[in-house]
N, C-alpha and C positions, 0 to 999 in steps of 0.2 A: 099943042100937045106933042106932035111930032119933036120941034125942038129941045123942048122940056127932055125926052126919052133920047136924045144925043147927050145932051147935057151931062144926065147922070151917068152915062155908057163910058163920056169920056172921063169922069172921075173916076170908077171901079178901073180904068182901064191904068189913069196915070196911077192910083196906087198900086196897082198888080204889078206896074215898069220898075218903083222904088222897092217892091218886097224883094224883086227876083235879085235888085241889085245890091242889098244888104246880104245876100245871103237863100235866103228862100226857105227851100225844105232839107238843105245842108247842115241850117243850123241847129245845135245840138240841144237847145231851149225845146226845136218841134219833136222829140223825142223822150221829153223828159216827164217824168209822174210825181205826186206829190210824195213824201217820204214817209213814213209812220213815224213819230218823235219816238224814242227812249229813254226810260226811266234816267238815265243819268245826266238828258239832255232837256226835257220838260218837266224836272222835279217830282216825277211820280207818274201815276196809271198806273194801265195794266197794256198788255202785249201778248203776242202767241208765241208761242215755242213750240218745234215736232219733241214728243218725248225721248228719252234715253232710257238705255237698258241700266239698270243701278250697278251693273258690273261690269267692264272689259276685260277682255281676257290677256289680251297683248296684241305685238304684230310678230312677235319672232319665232322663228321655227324649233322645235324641240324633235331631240332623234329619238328613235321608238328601242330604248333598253332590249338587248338581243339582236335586234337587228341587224341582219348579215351581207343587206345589202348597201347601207349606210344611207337609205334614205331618209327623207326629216318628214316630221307632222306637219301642218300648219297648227296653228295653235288663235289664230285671230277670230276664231268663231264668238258672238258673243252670246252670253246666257243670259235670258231672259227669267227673272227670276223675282217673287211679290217684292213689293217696297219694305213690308215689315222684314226682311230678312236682318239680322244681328251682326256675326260675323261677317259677313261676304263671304267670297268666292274660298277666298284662301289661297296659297300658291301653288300655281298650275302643275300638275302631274304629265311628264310625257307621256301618260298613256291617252291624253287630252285629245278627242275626236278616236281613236281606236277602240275603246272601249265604250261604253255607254248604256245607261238607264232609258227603257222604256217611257215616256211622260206623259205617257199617254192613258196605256193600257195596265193594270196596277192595282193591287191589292191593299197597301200602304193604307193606314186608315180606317183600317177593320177592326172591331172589337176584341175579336177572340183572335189571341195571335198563332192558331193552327191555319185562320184564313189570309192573314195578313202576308204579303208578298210584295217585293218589286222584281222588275225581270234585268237583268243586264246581258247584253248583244257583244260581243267583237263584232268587228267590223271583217268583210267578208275580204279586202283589200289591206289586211292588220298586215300579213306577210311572215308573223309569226307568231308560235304560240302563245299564251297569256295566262301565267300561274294566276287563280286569284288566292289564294289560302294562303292569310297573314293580310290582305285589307279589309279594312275597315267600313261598317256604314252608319253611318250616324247621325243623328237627330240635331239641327240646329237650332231648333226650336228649344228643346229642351237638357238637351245635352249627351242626352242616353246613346250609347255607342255598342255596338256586337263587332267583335272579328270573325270574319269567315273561316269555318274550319274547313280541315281537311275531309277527303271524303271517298267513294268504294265507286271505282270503275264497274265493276260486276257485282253487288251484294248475292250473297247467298243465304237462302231462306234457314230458319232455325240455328245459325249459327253467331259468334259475336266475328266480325269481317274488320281483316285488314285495314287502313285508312291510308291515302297516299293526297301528294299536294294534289290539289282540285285545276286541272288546266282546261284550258280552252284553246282550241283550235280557231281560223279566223271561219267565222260565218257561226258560228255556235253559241247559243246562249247560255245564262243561268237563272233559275227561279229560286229566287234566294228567298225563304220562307221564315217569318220569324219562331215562329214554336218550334214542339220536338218533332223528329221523324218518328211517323209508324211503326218503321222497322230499326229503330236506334241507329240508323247513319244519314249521309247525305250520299247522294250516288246518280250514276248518268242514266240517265232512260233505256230500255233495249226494248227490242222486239218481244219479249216476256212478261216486260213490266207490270201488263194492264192485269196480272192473276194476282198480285198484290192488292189487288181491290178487292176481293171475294171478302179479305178476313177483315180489310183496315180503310180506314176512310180516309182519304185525299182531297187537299185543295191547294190548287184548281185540280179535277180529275184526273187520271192518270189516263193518257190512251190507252185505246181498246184494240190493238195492230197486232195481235196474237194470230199465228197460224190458225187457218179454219180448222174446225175440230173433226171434219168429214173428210176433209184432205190428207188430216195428218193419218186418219183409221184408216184411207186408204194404200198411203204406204208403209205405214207401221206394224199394222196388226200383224202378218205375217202369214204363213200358209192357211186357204179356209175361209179368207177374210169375205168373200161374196155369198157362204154358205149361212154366215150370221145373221139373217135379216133379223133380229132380233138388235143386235148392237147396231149395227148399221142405222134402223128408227130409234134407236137413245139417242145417238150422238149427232141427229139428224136436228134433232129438239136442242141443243146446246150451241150456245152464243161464243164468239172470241172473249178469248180470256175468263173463261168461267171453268169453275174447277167440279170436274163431278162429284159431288159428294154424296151421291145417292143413287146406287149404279142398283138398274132395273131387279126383282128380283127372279132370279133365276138365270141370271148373266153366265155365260158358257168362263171359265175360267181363262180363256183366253184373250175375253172381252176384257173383264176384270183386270186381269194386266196391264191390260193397253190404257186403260183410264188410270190406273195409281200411275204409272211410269211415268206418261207422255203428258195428259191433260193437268198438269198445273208449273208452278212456276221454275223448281228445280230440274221438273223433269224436261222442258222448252228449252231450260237454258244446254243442257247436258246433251240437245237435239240440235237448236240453230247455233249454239255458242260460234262456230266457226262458219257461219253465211254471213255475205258479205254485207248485207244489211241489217247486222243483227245491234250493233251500237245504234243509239241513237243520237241526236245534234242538241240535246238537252239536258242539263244536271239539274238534279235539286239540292237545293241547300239548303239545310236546316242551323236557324243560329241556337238551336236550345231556350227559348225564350218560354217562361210562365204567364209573361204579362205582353202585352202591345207592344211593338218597340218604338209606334209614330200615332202622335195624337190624329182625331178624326177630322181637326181641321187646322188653319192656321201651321201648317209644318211644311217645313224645308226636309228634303233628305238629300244625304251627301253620302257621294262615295270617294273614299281616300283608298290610294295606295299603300303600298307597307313600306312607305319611306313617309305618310300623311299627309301627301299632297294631292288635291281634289282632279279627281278623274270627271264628276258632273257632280249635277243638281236639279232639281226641280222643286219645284213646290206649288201647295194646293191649300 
């Protein structure tokens, strides 16, 4: 037995002398795996592929119109967007990554088109401002298109208001709505806004960021104002942005004043118009719409420029 266990030691041993001398673990056979064939090389199968985005956008930079410092966009971002899409992407707009559609958060898809909405963001990093009045959003799905109008930096209550191009600042959005406005324009949010609500219904809701109404009777009212305790408990009972419309009976006429003037939306605006926090970072837009302007499902939405080159997309 003994012999026999030489015997074999020295066989493993002469062939391990001939591997190392061919070669060994240098050669490139000890590192190699078997291949997966390809349809073009074993006549058929099947095979894996990582998927693609149905659309690329490019690799080349585009400059951002206005721009005063000559910087460029990237523009190689790619859109991820359903396979049923028709047209594609369309050709890239330089407002392409500065501007942008919410894809997330979104109204798009609502029946009644007082609720239906998408939001669109500039980018906080845009560097300058961004008219949108005279683009376009439109339905790829079905074809149905709105241009964004112009619209009222400050609306004023019972009047027909001005209308000027709708811009955006970088870090600003817009809620671009497809039905009518309440108050017959489109206009930017302020500090006031939320007494709009008392008479007309909003969607999404309007804030409610109105000066407290105990604040403003403290410095408004005017000489007397600690002798009121009468006003003082009305105005104590009343929420931001709510307009009194049923001032206690027996209200000292001085109370009476201070509620018509101050508590509601003309009279906030003719009070904070000039505090530095009285704009707000948000327009609404109304496109005038009677009907839906995006089916409830299977739709792309597109926003073009006013030269109708696609700024984004999404679709649900």
């Amino acid at each position: 037995m003994k012999h026999e266990a030489w015997f074999f030691f020295g066989v493993f041993l002469f062939i391990f002398i001939i591997w190392v001398a061919i070669g060994g673990p240098t050669r490139p056979i000890a590192f190699s795996v078997p291949a997966l064939p390809q349809p073009s090389t074993s006549g058929g199968g099947t095979y894996l592929s990582l998927p693609r985005a149905p659309y690329g956008i490019g690799d080349s930079n585009v400059s951002l119109p206005g721009s005063s410092n000559g910087e460029s966009v990237p523009s190689n971002t790619e859109t991820l967007l359903p396979s049923f899409i028709g047209s594609g992407f369309g050709s890239v707009s330089p407002y392409r990554t500065v501007v942008s559609m919410n894809h997330y958060v979104s109204g798009a898809g609502a029946e009644n088109p007082e609720d239906e909405y998408v939001e669109i963001t500039v980018s906080g990093s845009a560097g300058v401002p961004v008219d949108l009045s005279g683009w376009t959003l439109e339905s790829d799905a079905t074809g149905a298109a709105s241009i964004i109008p112009k619209g009222t930096e400050v609306p004023t209550s019972g009047i027909v208001n001005a209308a000027q191009d709708i811009v955006l600042t970088p870090g600003e959005r817009a809620l671009v709505i497809s039905g009518q406005s309440p108050i017959g324009a489109s206009f930017r949010e302020n500090k006031c806004i939320g007494y709009f609500s008392t008479f007309q219904h909003f969607s999404p809701p309007l804030p409610q960021n109105c000066p407290v109404p105990s604040d403003e009777l403290a410095s408004r009212y005017g000489t007397g104002y600690i002798r009121d305790a009468a006003c003082i408990d009305y105005v104590d009972t009343l929420s931001r942005c709510q307009v009194a419309l049923s001032p206690p009976v027996g209200a000292s006429s001085a109370c009476q004043s201070f509620l018509v003037k101050y508590l509601n939306y003309n009279g906030c605006v003719d009070a904070h118009g000039g505090d530095a926090d009285f704009k707000g970072d948000t327009w609404r837009i109304y496109l005038g719409r009677t009907n839906s302007m995006w089916r409830t499902r299977h739709e792309v939405v597109k926003l073009l420029d006013a030269q109708g080159k696609t700024v984004d997309a999404f679709g649900y």
